[in-house]
N, C-alpha and C positions, 0 to 999 in steps of 0.2 A: 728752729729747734723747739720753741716751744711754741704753744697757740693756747685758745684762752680757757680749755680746760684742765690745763697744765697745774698742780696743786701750786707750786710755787709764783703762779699768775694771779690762780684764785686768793692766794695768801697776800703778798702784796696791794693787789685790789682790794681787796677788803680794808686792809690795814690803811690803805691812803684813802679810802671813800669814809671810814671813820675817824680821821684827822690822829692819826696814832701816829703816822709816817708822814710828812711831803713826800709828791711826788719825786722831788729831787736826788729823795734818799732812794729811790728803785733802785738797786744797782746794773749794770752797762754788762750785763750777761749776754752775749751771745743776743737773742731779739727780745727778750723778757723788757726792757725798759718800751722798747716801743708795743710790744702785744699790751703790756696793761698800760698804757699810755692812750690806746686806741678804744679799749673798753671803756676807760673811763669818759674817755670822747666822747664815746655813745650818749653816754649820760648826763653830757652837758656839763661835765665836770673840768674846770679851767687848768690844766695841765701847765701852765707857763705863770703860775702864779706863786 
């Protein structure tokens, strides 16, 4: 449903690469917690943390 142009991907991402959110808080939408889970991957950012 969503991918990573998605605003609500881009917003989330954002929010968790500037420490506003954990990751934890993405909420379990449909595939929103894994699409910005996998961006952030990209980036070497520790998603299990």
């Amino acid at each position: 449903m969503f991918n990573e142009n998605s605003i609500i991907v881009r917003t989330w991402f954002t929010a968790v690469l500037a420490n506003v959110y954990p990751f934890h808080m993405v909420p379990d939408l449909s595939n929103l917690k894994e699409v910005v889970g996998q961006k952030l991957t990209e980036l070497g950012f520790d998603t299990n943390a």
